[in-house]
PASE-16051 format. One record per residue (C-alpha): x, y, z. Coordinates in steps of 0.02 Angstrom, whole numbers, padded with zeros to 5 digits, always signed. Example, Ala and Ser with C-alpha at 12.3 -4.5 7.8 and 13.67 -1.06 7.14 Angstrom:
<sites>
+00615-00225+00390;+00684-00053+00357;
</sites>
This chain:
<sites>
+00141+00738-00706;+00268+00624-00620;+00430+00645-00675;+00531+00604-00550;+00419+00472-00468;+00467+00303-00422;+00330+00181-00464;+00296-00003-00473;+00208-00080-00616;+00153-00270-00618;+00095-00368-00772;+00217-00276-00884;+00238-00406-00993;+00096-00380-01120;-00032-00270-01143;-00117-00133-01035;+00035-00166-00914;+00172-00160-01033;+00081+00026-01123;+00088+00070-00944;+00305+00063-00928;+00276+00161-01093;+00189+00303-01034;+00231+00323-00860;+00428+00332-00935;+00382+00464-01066;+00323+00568-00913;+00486+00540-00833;+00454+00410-00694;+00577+00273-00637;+00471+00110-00654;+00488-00063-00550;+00409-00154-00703;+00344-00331-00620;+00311-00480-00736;+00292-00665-00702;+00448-00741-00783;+00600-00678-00838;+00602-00644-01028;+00750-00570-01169;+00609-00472-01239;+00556-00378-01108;+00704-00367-01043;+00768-00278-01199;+00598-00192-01204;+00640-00088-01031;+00811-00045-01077;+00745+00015-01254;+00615+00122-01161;+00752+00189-01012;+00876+00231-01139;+00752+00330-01241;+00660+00416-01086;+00847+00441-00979;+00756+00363-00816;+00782+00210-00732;+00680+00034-00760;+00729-00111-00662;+00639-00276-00710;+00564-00390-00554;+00480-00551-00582;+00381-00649-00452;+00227-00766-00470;+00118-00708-00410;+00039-00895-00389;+00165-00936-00255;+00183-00786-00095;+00320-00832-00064;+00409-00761-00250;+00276-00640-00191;+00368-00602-00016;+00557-00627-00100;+00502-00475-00239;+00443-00355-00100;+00606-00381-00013;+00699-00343-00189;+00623-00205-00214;+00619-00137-00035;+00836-00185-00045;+00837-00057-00180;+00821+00077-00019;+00729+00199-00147;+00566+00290-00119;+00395+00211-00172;+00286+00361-00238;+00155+00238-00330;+00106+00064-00378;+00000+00013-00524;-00065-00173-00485;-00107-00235-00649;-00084-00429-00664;-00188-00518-00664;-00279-00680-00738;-00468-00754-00797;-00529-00914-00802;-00687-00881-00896;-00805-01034-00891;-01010-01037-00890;-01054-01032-00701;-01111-01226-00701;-00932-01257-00768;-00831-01178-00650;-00716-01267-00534;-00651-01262-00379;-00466-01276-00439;-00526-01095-00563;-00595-01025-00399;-00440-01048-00312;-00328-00978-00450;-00425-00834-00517;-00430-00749-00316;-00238-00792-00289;-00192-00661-00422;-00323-00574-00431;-00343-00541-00245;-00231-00634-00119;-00074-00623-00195;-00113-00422-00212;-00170-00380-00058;-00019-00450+00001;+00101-00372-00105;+00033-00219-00079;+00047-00249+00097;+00221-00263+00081;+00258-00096+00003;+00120+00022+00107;+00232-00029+00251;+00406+00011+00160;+00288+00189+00124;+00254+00218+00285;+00412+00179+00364;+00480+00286+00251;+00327+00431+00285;+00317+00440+00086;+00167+00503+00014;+00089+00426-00146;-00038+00315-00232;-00110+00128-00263;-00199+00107-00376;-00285-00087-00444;-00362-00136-00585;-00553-00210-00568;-00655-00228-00714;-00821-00172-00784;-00861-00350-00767;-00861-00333-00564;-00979-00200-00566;-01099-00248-00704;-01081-00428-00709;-01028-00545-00871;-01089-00702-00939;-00958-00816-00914;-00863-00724-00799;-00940-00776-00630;-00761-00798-00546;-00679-00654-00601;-00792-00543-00574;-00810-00591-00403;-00616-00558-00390;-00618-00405-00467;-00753-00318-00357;-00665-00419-00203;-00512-00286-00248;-00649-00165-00246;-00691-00183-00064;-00514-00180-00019;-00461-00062-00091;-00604+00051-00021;-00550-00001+00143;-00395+00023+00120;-00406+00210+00072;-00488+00229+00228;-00351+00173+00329;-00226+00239+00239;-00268+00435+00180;-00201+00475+00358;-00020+00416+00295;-00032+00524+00132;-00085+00362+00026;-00222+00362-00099;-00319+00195-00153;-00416+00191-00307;-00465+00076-00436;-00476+00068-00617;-00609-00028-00688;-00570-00058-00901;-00708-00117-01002;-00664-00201-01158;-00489-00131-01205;-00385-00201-01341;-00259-00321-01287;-00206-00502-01287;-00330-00548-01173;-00478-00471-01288;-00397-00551-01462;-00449-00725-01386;-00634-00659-01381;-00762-00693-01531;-00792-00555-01644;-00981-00577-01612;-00961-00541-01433;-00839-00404-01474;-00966-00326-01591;-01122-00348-01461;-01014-00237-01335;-00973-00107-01446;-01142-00076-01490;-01190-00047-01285;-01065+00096-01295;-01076+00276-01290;-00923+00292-01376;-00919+00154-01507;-00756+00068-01508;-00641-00033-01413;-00530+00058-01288;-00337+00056-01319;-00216+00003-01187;-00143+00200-01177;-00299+00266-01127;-00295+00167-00962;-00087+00190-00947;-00149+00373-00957;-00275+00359-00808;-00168+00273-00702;-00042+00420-00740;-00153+00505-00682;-00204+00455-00518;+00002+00430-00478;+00031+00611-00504;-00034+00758-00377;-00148+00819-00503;-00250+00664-00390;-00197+00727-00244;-00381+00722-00165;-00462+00571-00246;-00465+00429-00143;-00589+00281-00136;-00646+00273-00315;-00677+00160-00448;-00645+00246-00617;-00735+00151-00752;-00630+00164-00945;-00780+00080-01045;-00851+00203-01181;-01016+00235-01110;-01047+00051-01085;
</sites>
């Protein structure tokens, strides 16, 4: 579905990111896999996977904290001089806390990776898109929890349907120019992120599903395929949800 495609992938290091280099190189894309920090590991991880796949990874880190690692890993990729067909936005970071708890400082962090630090990257490559006149997708990745809510999740939920009303507007502005915005919004997928949870909780939410189980990290990867490839070439402006029924 998009062999051939150059696309950039951020929180690669673990998880639903790191599936996602998997996957879109089994289909035959060249990947920009974004992670935080350098690391051996991963760095084996990508040649492993572009060896075994023949296509071209080339590891980027930024943090996304700080715009302007943010700024200096939009110009690296943009020096690469290589068409951007797609880019997964997947980092991203909770600071979970009972409402009465939260602080300012968790406020501040939770929307600079979740949102600011995003938006702006983003920014960055629809202009290298457009001054290029390539065609292609964006997609983000919300969360069930910005569009149903979740105790002790006040602050990222917020971010997470903030990305929602970007990226809404964002599809608006920018079908004209051949570039789809969606969003993915994962309920409670099996990760590092949902080991740290309490099997009670875990158990609660898999009895308010459809589809009783927790979702693996593929069956997003394979979504997100999906909306990169032209098999999505006239959705635009959605919010997917990959919860099981919840």
């Amino acid at each position: 579905m998009i062999e051939g495609k150059n696309i950039i992938v951020t929180g690669g290091l673990q998880g639903i990111g790191k599936e996602t280099i998997s996957v879109f190189a089994e289909d035959g894309a060249n990947i920009i896999a974004c992670a935080y920090k350098f690391d051996e590991k991963f760095e084996d991880y990508c040649n492993q996977i572009s060896e075994k796949n023949s296509v071209k990874i080339v590891p980027v880190y930024f943090d996304m904290n700080d715009n302007d690692s943010v700024k200096k890993a939009a110009k690296e990729i943009i020096a690469l001089k290589k068409d951007i067909h797609g880019l997964v936005n997947i980092a991203g970071i909770n600071r979970d806390a009972y409402f009465n708890m939260v602080t300012y400082q968790d406020m501040l962090d939770t929307f600079q990776v979740n949102f600011f630090s995003q938006v702006l990257f983003t920014q960055y490559i629809v202009r290298w898109m457009q001054r290029k006149k390539t065609k292609g997708s964006i997609v983000f990745t919300s969360s069930l929890a910005a569009l149903i809510g979740n105790e002790g999740q006040t602050v990222y939920s917020a971010s997470k349907a903030a990305i929602i009303g970007a990226m809404r507007s964002m599809a608006i502005e920018l079908g004209k120019d051949g570039i789809r915005v969606n969003a993915v919004a994962p309920g409670v997928i099996i990760s590092p992120m949902t080991e740290k949870l309490d099997k009670v909780i875990i158990s609660d939410r898999i009895l308010k599903m459809d589809i009783p189980r927790l979702g693996n990290a593929d069956e997003v990867s394979k979504l997100f395929m999906f909306l990169m490839s032209d098999l999505a070439s006239h959705i635009t402006g959605q919010v997917i949800r990959v919860d099981g029924g919840m």
